[in-house]
VMD Tcl script that draws the C-alpha trace (Angstrom):
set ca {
  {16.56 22.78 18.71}
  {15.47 22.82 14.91}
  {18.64 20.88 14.10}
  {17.44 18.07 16.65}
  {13.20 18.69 14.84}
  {14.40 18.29 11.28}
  {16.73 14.84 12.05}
  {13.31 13.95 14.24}
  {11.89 14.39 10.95}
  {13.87 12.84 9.11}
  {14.33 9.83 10.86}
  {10.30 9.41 11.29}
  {10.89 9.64 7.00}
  {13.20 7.10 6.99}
  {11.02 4.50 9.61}
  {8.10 5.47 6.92}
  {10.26 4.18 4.18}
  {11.13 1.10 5.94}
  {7.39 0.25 6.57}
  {6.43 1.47 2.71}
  {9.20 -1.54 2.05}
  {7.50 -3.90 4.17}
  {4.20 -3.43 2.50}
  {5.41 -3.69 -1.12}
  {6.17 -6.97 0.23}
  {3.47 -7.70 1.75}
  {1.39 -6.80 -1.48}
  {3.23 -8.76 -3.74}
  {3.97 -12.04 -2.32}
  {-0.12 -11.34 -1.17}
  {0.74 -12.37 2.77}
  {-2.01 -10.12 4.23}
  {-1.38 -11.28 7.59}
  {1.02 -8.44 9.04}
  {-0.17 -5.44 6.07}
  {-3.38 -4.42 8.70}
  {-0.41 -3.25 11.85}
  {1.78 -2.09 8.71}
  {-1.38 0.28 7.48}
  {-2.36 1.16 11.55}
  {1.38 2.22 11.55}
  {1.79 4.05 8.35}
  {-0.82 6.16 9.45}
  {0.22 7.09 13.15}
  {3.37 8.00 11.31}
  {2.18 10.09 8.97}
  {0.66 12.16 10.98}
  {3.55 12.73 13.01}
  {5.84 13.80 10.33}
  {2.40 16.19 9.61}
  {2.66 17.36 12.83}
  {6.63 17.74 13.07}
  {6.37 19.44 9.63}
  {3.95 22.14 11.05}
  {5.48 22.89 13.92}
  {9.04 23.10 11.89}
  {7.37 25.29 8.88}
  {7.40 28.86 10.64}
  {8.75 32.11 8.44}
  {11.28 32.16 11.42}
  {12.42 28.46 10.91}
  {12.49 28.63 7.32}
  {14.58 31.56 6.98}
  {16.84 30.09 9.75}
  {16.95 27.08 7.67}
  {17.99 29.05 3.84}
  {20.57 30.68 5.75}
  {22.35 27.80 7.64}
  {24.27 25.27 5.90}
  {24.00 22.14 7.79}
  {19.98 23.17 8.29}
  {19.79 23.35 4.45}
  {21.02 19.84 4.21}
  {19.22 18.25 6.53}
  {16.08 20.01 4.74}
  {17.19 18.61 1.47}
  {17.82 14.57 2.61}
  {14.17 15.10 3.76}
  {13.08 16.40 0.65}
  {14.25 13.60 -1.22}
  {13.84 11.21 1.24}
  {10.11 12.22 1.29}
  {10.17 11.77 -2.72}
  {11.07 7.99 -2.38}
  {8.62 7.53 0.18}
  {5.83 9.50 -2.56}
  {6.68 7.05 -5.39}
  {7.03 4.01 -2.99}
  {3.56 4.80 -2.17}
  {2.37 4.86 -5.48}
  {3.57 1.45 -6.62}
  {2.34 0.54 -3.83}
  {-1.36 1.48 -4.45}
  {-0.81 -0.04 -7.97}
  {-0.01 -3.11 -6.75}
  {-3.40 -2.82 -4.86}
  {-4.97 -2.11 -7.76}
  {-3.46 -4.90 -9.73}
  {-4.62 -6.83 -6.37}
  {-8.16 -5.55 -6.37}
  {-8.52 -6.27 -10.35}
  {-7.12 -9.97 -9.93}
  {-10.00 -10.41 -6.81}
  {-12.45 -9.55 -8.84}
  {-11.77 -11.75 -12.37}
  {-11.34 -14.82 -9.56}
  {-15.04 -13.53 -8.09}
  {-16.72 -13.46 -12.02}
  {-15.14 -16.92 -12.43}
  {-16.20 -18.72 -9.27}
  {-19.37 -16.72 -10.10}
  {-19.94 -18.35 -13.33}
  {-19.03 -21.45 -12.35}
  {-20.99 -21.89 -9.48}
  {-24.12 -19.86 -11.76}
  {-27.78 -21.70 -12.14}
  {-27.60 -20.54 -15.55}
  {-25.05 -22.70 -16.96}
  {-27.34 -25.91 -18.51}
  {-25.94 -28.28 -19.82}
  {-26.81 -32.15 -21.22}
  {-26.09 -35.31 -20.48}
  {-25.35 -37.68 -22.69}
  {-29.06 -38.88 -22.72}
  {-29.92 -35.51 -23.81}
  {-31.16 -34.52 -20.13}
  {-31.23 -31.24 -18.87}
  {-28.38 -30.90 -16.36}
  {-27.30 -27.80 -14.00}
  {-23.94 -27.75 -15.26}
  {-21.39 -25.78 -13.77}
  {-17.66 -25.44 -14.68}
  {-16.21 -27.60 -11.56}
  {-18.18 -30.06 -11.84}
  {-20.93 -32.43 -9.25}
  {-19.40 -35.88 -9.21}
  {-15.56 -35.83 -9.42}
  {-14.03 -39.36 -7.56}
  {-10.30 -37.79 -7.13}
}
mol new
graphics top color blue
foreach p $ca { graphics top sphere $p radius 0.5 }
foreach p [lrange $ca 0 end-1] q [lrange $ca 1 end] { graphics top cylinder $p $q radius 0.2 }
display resetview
């Protein structure tokens, strides 16, 4: 029975590195479309390897587990399974900060050029509302 719990575990690891994958993707070709069902679903599976790691984590289990070979194994490919899936996660939150930053230098821009305060003068010397994109562009 805790041989069949830790390859549970394992293999909900594994899924969680698949989906980590998937959102690295997402993030950097920025194709937001699928990354909301990849967060809903990063989630529900963290909290079952949570779960699965509770119920596994008894004294009885662990000593069970340091004693048997094939136990010890399986404990280890989730240990460094669960590693990859740490440092996966923390590109992945820098490419949302990266993300985030980017966002907000596009916001300041559009901000300025769209802004009231921008004057600027015709070539009468009028006062003109200028703004960076311009009113009367024939394209």
């Amino acid at each position: 029975m805790l041989t069949e719990q830790l390859s549970q575990l394992l293999e909900s690891i594994q899924v969680l590195q698949k989906l980590l994958e998937e959102e690295k993707l997402c993030l950097k070709e920025k194709s937001f479309e699928n990354l909301n069902t990849l967060l809903f679903n990063k989630q529900k599976l963290l909290q079952k390897i949570n779960s699965g790691n509770k119920a596994i984590s008894t004294k009885d289990n662990l000593m069970l587990i340091e004693q048997d070979s094939a136990l010890s194994a399986l404990k280890k490919n989730i240990v460094n399974d669960l590693t990859k899936c740490q440092k996966n996660n923390e590109i992945n939150g820098r490419l949302i900060e990266m993300s985030m930053k980017s966002n907000k230098h596009l916001m300041q821009l559009l901000t300025q050029a769209k802004g009231k305060n921008s004057i600027t003068y015709d070539q009468k010397g009028l006062l003109n509302g200028g703004s960076l994109l311009g009113n009367n562009i024939e394209a």
